[in-house]
NUVO-476915 format. One line per field, with one value per residue (C-alpha): residue number from 1; x, y, z. Coordinates in Angstrom, 2 decimals. Each point is the difference from the previous one (the first is absolute). Example, Ala and Ser with C-alpha at 12.3 -4.5 7.8 and 13.67 -1.06 7.14 Angstrom:
num: (1,2)
px: (12.30,1.37)
py: (-4.50,3.44)
pz: (7.80,-0.66)
***
This chain:
num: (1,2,3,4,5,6,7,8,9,10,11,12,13,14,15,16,17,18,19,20,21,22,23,24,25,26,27,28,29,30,31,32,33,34,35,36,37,38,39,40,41,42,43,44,45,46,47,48,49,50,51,52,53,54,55,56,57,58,59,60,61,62,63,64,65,66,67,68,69,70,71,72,73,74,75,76,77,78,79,80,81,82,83,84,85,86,87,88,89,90,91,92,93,94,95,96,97,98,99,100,101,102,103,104,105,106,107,108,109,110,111,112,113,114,115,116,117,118,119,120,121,122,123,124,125,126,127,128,129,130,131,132,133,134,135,136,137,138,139,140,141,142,143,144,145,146,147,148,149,150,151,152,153,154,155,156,157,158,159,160,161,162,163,164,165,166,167,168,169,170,171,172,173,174,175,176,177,178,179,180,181,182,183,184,185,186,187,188,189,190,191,192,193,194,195,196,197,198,199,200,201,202,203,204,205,206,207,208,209,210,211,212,213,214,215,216,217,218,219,220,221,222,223,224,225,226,227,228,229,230,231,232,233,234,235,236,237,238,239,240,241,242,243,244,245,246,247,248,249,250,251,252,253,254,255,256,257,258,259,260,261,262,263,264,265,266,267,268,269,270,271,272,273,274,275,276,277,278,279,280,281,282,283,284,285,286,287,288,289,290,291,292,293,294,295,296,297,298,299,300,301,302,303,304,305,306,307,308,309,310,311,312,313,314,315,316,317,318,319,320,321,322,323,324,325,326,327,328,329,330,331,332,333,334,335,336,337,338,339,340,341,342,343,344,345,346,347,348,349,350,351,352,353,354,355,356,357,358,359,360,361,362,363,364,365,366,367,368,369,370,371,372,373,374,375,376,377,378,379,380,381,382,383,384,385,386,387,388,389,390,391,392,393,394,395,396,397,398,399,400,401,402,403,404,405,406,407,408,409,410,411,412,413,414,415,416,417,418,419,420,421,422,423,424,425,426,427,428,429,430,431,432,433,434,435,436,437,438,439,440,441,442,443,444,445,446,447,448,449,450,451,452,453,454,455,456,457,458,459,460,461,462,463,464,465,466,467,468,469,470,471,472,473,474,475,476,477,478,479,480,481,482,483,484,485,486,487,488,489,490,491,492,493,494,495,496,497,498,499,500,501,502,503,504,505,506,507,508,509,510,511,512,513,514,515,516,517,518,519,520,521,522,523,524,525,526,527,528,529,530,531,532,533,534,535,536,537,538,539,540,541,542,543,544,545,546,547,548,549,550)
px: (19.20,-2.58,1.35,0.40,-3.08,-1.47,-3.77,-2.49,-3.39,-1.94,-3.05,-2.42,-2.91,-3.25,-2.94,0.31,2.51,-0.49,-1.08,2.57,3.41,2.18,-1.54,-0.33,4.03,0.53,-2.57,1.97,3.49,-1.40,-0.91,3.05,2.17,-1.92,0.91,3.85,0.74,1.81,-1.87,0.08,-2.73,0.46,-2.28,-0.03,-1.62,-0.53,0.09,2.53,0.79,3.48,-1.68,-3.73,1.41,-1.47,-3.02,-3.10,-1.15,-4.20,1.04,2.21,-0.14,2.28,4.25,1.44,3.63,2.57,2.82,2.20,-2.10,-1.41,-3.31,-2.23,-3.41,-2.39,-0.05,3.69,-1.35,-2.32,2.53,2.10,-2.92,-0.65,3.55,0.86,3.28,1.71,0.01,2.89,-0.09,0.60,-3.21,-1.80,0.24,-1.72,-0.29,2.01,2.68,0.34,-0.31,2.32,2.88,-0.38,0.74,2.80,1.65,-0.46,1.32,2.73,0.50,-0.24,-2.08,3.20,-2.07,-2.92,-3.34,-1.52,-3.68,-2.71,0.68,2.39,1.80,-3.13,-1.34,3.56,0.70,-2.99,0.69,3.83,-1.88,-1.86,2.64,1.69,-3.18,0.45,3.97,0.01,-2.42,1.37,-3.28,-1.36,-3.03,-1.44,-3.23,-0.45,-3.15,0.06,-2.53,-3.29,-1.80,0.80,-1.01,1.31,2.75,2.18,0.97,0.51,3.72,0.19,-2.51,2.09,3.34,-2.42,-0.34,3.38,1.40,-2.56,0.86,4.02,-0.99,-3.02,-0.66,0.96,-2.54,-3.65,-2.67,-3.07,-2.63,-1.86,-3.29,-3.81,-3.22,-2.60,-3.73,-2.56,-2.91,-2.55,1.40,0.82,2.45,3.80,1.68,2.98,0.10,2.33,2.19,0.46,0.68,2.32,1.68,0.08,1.33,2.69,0.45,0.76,3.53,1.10,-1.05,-2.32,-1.36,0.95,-2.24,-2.93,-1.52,-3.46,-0.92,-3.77,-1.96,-1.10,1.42,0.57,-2.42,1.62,-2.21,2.33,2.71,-0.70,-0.73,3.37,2.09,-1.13,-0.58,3.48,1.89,0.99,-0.06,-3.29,1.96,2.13,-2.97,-0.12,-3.01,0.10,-3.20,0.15,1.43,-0.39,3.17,3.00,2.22,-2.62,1.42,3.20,-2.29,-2.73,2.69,0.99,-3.03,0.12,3.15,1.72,3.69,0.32,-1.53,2.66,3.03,-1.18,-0.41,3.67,1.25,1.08,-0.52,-2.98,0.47,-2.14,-1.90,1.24,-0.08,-2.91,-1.14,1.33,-2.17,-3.20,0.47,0.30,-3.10,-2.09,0.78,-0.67,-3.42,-0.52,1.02,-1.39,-1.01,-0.38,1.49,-0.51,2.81,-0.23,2.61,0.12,1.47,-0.62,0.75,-3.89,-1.47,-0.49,-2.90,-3.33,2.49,2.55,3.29,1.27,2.96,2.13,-0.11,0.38,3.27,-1.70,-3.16,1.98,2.31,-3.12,-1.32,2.99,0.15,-3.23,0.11,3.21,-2.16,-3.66,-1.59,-1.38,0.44,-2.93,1.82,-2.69,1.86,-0.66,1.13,2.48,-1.79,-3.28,1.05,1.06,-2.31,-3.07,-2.15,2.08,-0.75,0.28,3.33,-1.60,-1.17,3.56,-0.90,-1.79,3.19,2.44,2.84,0.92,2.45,1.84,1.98,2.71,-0.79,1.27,-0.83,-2.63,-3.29,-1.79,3.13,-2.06,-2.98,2.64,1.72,-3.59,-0.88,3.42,-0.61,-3.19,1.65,2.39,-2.27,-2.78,2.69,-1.21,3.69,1.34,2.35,1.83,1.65,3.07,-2.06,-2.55,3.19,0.96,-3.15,-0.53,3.07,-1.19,-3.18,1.60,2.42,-3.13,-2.41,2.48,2.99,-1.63,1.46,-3.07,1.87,1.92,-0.15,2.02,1.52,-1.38,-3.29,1.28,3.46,-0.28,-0.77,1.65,-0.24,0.92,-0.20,0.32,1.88,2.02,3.29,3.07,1.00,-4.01,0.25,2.16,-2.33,-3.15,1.38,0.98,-3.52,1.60,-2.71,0.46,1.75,1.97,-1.97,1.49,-0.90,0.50,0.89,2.10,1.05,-1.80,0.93,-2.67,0.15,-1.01,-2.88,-2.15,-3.29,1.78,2.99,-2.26,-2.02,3.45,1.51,3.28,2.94,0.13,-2.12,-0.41,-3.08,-0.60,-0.27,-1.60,0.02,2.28,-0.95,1.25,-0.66,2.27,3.28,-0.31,-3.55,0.37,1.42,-2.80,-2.39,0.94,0.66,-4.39,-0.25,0.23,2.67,1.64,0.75,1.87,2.53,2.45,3.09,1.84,-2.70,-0.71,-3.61,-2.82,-1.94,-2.44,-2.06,-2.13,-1.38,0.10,-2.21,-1.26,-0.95,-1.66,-0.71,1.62,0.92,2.59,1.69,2.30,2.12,0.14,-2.71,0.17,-3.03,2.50,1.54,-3.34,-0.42,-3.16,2.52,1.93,-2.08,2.00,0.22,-1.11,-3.58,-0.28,0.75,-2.20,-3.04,0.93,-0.91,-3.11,-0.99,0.27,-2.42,-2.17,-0.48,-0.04)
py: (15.71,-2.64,-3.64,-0.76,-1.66,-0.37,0.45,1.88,-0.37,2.82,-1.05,2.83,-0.16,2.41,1.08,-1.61,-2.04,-3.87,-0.83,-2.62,1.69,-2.35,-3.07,1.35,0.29,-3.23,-1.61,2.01,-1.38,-3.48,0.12,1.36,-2.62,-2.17,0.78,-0.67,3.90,0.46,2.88,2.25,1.29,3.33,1.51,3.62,1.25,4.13,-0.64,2.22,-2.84,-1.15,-3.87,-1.25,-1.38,2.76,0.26,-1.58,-2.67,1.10,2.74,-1.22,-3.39,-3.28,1.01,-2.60,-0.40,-0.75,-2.39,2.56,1.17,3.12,0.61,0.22,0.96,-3.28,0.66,-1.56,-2.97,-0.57,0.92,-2.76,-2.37,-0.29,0.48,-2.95,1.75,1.61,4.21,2.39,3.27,1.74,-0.98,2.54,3.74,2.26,4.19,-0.22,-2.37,2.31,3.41,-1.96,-0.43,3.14,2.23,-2.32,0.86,3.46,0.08,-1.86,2.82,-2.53,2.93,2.19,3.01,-0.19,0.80,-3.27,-0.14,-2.51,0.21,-1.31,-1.60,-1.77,-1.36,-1.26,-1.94,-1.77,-0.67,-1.00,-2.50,-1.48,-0.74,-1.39,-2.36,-1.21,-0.27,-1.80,-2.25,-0.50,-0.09,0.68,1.95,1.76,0.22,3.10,0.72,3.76,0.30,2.20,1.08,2.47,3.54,-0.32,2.55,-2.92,-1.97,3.02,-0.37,-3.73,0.34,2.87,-2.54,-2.47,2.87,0.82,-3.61,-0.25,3.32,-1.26,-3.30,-0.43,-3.16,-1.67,1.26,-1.09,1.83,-2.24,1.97,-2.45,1.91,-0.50,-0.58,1.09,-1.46,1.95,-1.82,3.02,0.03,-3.79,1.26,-0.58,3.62,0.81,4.06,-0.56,-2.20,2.98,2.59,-1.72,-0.51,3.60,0.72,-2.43,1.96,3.19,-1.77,-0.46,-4.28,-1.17,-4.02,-2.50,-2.58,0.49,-2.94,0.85,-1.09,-0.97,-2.14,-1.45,-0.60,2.87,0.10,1.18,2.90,1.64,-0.96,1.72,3.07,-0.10,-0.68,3.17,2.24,-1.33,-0.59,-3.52,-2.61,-1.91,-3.51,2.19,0.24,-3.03,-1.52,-0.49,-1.61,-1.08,-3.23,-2.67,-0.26,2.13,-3.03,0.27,3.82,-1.39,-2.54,2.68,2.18,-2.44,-1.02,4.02,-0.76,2.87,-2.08,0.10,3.53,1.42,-1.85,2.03,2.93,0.19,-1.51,-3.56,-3.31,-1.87,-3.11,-2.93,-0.14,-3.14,0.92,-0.07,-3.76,-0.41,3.01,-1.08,-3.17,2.21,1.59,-2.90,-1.53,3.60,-0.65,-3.70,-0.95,-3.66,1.60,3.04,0.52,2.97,2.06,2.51,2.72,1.82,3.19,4.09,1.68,-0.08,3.09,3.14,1.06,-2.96,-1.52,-3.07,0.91,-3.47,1.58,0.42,-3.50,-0.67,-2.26,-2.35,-0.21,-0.95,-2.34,-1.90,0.15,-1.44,-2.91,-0.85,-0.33,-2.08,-2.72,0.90,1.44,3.52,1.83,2.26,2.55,2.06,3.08,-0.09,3.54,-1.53,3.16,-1.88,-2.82,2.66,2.92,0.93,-2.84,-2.36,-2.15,-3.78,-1.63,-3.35,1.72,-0.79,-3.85,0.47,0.42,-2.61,2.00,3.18,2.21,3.46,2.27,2.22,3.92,2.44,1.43,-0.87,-0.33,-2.81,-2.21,-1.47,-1.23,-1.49,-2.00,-1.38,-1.12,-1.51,-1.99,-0.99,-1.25,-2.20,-1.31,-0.54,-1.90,2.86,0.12,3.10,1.92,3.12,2.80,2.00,1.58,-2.98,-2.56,2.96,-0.14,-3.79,-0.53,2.50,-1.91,-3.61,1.95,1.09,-2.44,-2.85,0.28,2.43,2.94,2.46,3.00,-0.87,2.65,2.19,3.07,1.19,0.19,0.32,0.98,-0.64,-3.77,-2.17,-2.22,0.95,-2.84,2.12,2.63,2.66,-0.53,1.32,1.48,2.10,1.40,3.24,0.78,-0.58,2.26,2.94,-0.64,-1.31,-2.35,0.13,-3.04,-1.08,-3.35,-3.53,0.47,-2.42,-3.31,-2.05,-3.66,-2.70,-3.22,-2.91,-2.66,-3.04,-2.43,3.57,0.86,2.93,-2.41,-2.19,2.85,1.83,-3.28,1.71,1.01,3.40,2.98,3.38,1.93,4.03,1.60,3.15,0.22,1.59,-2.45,-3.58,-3.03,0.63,-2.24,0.19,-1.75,-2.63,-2.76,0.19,0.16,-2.90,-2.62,0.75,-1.23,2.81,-1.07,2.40,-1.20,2.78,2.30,2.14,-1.29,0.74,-1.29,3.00,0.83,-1.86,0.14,-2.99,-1.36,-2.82,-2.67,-3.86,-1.45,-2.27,2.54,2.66,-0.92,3.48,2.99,1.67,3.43,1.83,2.89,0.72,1.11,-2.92,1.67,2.50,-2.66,-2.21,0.33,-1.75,-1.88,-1.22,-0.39,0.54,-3.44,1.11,1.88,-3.79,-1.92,2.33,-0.26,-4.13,-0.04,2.21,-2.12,-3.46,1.99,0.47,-3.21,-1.50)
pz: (-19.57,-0.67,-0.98,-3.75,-1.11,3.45,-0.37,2.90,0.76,2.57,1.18,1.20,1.80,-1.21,1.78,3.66,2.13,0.68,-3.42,-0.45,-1.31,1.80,-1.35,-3.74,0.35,1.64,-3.09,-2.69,1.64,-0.17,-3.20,-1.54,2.20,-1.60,-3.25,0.93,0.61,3.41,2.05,2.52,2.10,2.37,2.25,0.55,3.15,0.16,3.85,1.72,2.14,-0.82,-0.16,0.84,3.78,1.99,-1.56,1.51,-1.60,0.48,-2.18,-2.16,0.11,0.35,0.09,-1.75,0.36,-3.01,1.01,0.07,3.09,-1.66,1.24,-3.07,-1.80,-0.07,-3.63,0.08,1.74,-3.22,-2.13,1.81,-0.26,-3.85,-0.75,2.12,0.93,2.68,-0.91,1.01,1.96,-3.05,-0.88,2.10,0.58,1.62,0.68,2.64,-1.17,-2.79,2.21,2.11,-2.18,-1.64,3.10,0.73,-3.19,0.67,3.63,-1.20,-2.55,-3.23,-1.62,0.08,1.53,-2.52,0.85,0.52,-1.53,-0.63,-3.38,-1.32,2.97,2.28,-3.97,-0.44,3.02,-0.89,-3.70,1.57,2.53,-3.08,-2.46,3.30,0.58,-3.77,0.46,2.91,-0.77,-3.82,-1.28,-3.47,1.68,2.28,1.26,2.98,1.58,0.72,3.55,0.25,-2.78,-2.86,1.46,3.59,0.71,1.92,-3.59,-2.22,0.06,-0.99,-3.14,-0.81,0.26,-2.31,-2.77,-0.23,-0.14,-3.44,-0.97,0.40,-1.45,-1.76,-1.29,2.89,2.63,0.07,2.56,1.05,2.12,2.13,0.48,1.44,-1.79,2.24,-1.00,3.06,0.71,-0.31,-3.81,-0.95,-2.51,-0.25,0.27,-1.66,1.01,2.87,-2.13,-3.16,2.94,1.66,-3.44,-0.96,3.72,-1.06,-3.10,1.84,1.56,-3.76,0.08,-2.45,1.38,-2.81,2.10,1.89,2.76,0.63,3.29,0.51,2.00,-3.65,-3.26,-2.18,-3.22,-3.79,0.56,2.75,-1.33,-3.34,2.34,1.96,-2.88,-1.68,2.89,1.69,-3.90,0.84,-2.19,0.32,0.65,2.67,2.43,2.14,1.59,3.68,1.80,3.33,0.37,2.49,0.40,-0.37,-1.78,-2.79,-0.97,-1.80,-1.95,-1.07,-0.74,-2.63,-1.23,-1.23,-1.52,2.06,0.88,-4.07,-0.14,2.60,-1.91,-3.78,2.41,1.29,-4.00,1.59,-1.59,0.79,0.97,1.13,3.57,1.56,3.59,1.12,0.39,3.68,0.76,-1.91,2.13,3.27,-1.06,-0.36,3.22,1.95,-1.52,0.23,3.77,1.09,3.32,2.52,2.76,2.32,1.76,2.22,-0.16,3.76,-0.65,0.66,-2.72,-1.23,0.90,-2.50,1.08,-1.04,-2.34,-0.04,-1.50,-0.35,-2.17,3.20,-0.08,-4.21,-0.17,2.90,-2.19,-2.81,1.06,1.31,-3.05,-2.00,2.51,-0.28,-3.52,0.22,1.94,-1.25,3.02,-0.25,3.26,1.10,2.51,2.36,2.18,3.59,1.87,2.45,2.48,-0.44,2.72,2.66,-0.45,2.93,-1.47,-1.52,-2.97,0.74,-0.52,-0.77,-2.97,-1.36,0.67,-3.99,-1.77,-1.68,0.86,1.57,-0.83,1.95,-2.59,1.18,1.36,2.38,3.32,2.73,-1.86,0.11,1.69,2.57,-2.04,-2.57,2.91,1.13,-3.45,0.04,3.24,-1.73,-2.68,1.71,2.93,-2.93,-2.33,-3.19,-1.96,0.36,-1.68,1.51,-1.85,1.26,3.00,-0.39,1.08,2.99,1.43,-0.82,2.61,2.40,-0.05,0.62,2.82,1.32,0.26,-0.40,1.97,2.74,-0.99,0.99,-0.65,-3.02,-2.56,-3.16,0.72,-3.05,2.42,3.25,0.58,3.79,-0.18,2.41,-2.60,-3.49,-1.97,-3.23,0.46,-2.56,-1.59,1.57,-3.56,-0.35,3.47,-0.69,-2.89,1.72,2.60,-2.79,-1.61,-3.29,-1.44,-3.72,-1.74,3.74,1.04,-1.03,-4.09,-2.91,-0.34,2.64,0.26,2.27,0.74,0.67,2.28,-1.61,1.49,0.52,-2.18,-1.46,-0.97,-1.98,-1.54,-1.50,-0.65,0.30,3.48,-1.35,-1.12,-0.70,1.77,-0.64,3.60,1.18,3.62,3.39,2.22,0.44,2.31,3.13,0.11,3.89,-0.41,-2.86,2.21,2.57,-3.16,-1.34,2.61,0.68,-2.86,-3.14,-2.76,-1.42,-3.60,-1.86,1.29,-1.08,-1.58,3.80,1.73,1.85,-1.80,0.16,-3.51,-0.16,3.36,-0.17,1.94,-1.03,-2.23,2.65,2.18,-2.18,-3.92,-0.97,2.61,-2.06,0.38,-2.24,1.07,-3.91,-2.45,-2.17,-1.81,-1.78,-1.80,-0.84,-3.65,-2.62,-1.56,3.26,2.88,3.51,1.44,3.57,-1.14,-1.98,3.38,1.60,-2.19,-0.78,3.88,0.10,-3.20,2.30,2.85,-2.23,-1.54,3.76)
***
């Protein structure tokens, strides 16, 4: 049974994928946060993964992992982002979560020996799993993005959940189908065909839109509008207009220049009350788009190729958090991809091509790919005094690099790579070797948020500010205790560990030996957010800032 008053939101997506459902929610939760309503936002995957960790990220895109450790949708990093707040795994379902804990129930014989069907029992553990978003969240609404697009056989059970929560309670569920516009060039004409049909294939599930975003690469005229609202019967003023932007923080702001935060609150009968949170962000805005100055960072990663394209979303959180640094201090950073397989292919490209950038920067990633051209550009880096920032597998190899190169340690090497190395300077946790060894990969690696401590005199001391922290990890494979000793009387500090000592989580090298050569066993990215900038991606880019300007 629904909550007493609670109110629901289901956003749909029409015509094609990609078009932008995740930040449409993320706007409309903004918005109505900042009208002093406390929201929810839930992302519904119709993946039958049980979470998004095995799922490769050229296909899929970036995991993003809650505190809790659940491996996630990037839409809940966005969601995360304009919320400026930490979400719960209760935020996010998919298929096979549901699947999942429906079979359970019945080997467990909770059904009492009925025959256990899609409908009703699949459509009610997911209505159960959304009232128990909204109730453990104590929220006022919620906003939940239902994956794919209207039509595809994979979502039919959760719009069907979304029609009988209005049927059950109808004036507090709104629908808002977030749908495309195309204009082809042979024509030169907005068309809104695709639009009506996917409307009327909505229609056929029993949900009629009360809102429709239209997508486009241009502002919508009164024209089409005048044709959707009659062909799709919604309300003229329902049918939202949205152009490509330059930047996705300007959705939330567009959204209410078309009045839609006091559009959605008459929709679901709740007082309208006064915007008055959206001045930090208008600030936020302005600085994306005003920096005082460039500077350009190469990322070194592998996850770029799908065929002639970049897909720089296996990367998203990185890009981001750069982003919000840079606007803390007024620098814009202008991030080029460089294929880490580029530097050890048949004919190489030139490392001292890196010698162009401000800073340089090695995300986190699995498996042997690209490991050796990463470990030259991060040699590069620290012979070539570029600051450099290393991410989870960036700090790994970062050590392995210094082991190598540094303290003589030819063979040095992770285990992760080469499990004979006489050397294994990273090697797997005690704890992850049984389940590597019974092929259980889902949801087992160190997940979620853990404590560090920080030494104090080190750069990452002075860019927290603080002795302890909390870092979101996603990773097996940690520094080796047996090696950390050796590591740092050549020279590396190690300036965060584990409460007990026994992990390393920061390694850097002085300030008066390298301006910034920084690794993170963490993915501080996941926790970067427009309105608080992660203090390491601002030391970072403060440092490829000062490069540049010398």
């Amino acid at each position: 049974m629904a909550l007493e008053g609670h109110k629901f939101i289901f956003v749909l997506g029409g015509v094609m994928s990609g078009v932008g459902k995740g930040i449409a929610s993320s706007s409309m939760g903004l918005l109505l946060q900042g009208r002093g309503y406390s929201v929810n936002l839930v992302k519904i995957d119709p993946y039958l993964n049980v979470d998004a960790g095995t799922m490769n990220p050229t296909e899929h895109g970036e995991v993003f992992v809650l505190k809790s450790g659940l491996e996630t949708d990037q839409d809940m990093g966005n969601y995360e982002r304009f919320l400026n707040r930490d979400l719960t795994s209760e935020d996010y379902m998919t298929s096979g979560m549901v699947y999942q804990s429906v079979i359970n129930r019945e080997r467990a014989l909770e059904y009492a020996g009925k025959t256990v069907e899609a409908v009703p029992h699949v459509r009610d553990e997911i209505l159960r799993r959304i009232y128990a978003a909204a109730s453990h969240n104590g929220s006022e609404i919620s906003v939940i993005e239902i994956g794919g697009t209207v039509g595809d056989f994979q979502n039919a059970l959760f719009i069907e959940a979304a029609r009988v929560l209005r049927l059950q309670h109808p004036k507090d569920v709104a629908y808002v189908m977030v749908t495309y516009l195309p204009t082809p060039g042979t024509l030169g004409e907005m068309k809104t065909k695709p639009t009506q049909t996917a409307v009327r294939e909505l229609n056929s599930y029993g949900v009629q839109p009360d809102f429709i975003i239209a997508r486009s690469n241009q502002a919508m005229d009164e024209k089409r509008k005048e044709k959707l609202a009659i062909w799709c019967n919604v309300q003229p003023d329902h049918i939202i207009s949205a152009p490509d932007v330059e930047s996705i923080y300007d959705v939330p702001l567009n959204f209410e220049q078309d009045n839609m935060g006091t559009l959605l609150l008459e929709q679901l009968s709740l007082p309208v009350t006064e915007s008055t949170g959206l001045h930090d962000w208008r600030n936020f805005v302005q600085r994306i788009k005003n920096p005082e100055k460039e500077v350009s960072i190469g990322i070194v990663g592998k996850y770029f190729d799908t065929g002639d394209f970049v897909l720089s979303d296996a990367y998203l959180s990185v890009i981001e958090a750069l982003k919000y640094s840079g606007a803390a201090i007024g620098v814009k950073p202008k991030i080029e991809w460089i294929n880490a397989k580029d530097f050890t292919k048949e004919n190489p490209v030139d490392i001292e091509m890196l010698r162009k950038y401000d800073g340089i920067l090695v995300p986190g990633g699995f498996g042997e790919t690209g490991i050796e051209g990463k470990i030259k550009a991060i040699q590069f880096a620290r012979e070539n005094k570029i600051p450099y920032f290393g991410l989870c597998y960036g700090m790994q190899l970062m050590v392995i690099e210094y082991a190598r190169h540094i303290l003589g340690i030819e063979d040095a090497h992770t285990t992760e790579i080469n499990p004979g190395t006489p050397h294994p300077v990273v090697d797997v946790m005690p704890e992850q070797v049984a389940l590597i060894e019974a092929n259980n990969y889902g949801g087992t690696m160190r997940l979620g948020v853990y404590e560090e401590h920080v030494k104090e005199g080190t750069i990452a001391h002075e860019a927290y500010g603080k002795d302890v922290v909390e870092e979101r990890h996603r990773h097996r494979y940690e520094i080796n205790p047996e090696y950390v000793q050796q590591i740092a009387d050549g020279g590396l500090v190690f300036s965060a560990t584990s409460p007990d000592g026994i992990l390393m989580e920061i390694a850097e090298l002085p300030r008066e030996e390298h301006p910034f050569f920084l690794g993170t066993q963490a993915h501080p990215e996941l926790q970067a957010r427009p309105l608080d900038p992660h203090p390491l991606f601002t030391a970072f880019l403060k440092a490829a800032s000062e490069r540049k300007s010398a």
